[in-house]
N, C-alpha and C positions, 0 to 999 in steps of 0.2 A: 379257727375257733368255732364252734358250735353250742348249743344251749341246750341241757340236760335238764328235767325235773325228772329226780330221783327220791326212792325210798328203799329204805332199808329195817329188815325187823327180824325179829327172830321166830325163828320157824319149826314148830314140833310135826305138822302136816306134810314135808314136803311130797308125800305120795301123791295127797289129793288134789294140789297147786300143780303139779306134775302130766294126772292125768286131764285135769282142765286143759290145761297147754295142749296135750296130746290132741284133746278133743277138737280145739279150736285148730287145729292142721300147723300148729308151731313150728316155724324149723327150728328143727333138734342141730346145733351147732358141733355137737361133742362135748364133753367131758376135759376140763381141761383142769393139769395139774400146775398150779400157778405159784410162786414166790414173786412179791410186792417189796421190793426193800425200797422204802422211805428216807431221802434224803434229808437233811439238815436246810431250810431255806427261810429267807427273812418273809416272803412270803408266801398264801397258799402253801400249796402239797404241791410237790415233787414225786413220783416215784415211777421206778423202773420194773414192769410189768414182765415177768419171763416165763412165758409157758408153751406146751406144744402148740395150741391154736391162736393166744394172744401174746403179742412182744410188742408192747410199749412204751415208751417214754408219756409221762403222762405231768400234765399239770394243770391242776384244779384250785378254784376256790370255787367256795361253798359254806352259807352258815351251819352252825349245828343247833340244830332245832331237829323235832320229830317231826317225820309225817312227811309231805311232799316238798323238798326243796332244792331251788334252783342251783345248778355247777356254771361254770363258766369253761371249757375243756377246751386244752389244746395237746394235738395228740402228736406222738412222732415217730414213724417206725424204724430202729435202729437196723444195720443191715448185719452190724456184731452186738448182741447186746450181752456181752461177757465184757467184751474191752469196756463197752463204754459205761458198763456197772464199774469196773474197776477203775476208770477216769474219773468219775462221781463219787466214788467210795474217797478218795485221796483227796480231791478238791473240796465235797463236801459234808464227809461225816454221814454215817447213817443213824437214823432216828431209831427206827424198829424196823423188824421183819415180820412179815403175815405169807404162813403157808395154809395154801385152803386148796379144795378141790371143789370146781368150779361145772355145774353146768350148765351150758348157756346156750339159749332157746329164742327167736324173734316170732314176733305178730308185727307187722308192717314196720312202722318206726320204732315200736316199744320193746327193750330188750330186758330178758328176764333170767336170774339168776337164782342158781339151786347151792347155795355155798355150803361146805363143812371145812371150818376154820377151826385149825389144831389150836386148841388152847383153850376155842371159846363156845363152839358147839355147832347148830345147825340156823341157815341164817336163807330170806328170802329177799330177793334186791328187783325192783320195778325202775326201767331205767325208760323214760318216755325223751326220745332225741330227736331235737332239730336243727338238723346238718344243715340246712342252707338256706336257715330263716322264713322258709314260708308255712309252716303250723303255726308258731307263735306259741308263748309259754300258759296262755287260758288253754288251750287245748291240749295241751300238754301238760295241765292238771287235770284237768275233765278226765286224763284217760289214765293216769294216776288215780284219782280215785277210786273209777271205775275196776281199774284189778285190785286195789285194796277189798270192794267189798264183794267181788267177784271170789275173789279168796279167803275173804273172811278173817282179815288179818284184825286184831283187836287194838285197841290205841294204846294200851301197856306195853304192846307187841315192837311199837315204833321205837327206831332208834336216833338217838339226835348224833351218837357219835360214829366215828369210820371204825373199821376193824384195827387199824391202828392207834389209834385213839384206847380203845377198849386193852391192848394187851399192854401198851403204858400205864394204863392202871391198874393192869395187874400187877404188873413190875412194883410202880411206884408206892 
């Protein structure tokens, strides 16, 4: 398990977020086209991660509030993640589906995402992680903020919910 402060907002810039990254010598991860199907679970999020550069099993909590807040992650890389979507799908129902195209870029611990999520438009994700407990979650908002207003992201901008979250109510 490790400890995430993360944000997430919606993003009409992303050239500009983009070329900052550039600027600051980001590694450019790749381009990743990603499907999230969201299990059925009594608690947290569940969900199975399939894409060319990330394939995981993921499970999270996390409140929904805007702005910087903390995950609790434990990851798992599946060695088939077809079967074992299809083991999960039977045992546990899936909740929804989010297909987004994904690019993803690091500055030292902080991971940064360029999302376009079919449904619901264009989205920017600030992921500040600490794998093995020695940042701590103060500095892990400090640097949180620090890209929020590095980018200029507006507080109407933040989102308190996940991308799954958002296309159940479309649905619903």
């Amino acid at each position: 398990m490790h400890l995430n402060i993360e944000i997430k907002a919606r993003c009409q810039h992303q050239e500009a977020i983009r070329e900052l990254l550039l600027e600051r010598d980001a590694d450019f991860r790749g381009t990743d086209d990603q499907i999230d199907t969201y299990f059925v679970v009594p608690n947290g999020r569940l969900k199975l991660r399939e894409g060319n550069i990330e394939n995981n099993l993921i499970h999270y909590q996390r409140p929904d509030q805007a702005g910087p807040k903390a995950s609790e992650v434990h990851l798992y890389k599946p060695a088939d993640s077809s079967s074992l979507s299809a083991l999960l799908q039977a045992a546990l129902g899936v909740k929804v589906v989010v297909d987004k195209q994904r690019e993803i870029y690091f500055l030292d611990n902080v991971k940064f995402h360029l999302d376009t999520v079919k449904e619901l438009g264009t989205f920017v994700e600030i992921e500040a992680i600490d794998a093995n407990g020695s940042i701590g979650a103060e500095r892990l908002h400090e640097q949180c903020q620090h890209y929020l207003r590095l980018f200029a992201i507006a507080d109407e901008d933040l989102l308190q919910n996940s991308y799954s979250d958002m296309l159940l109510e479309k649905v619903g």
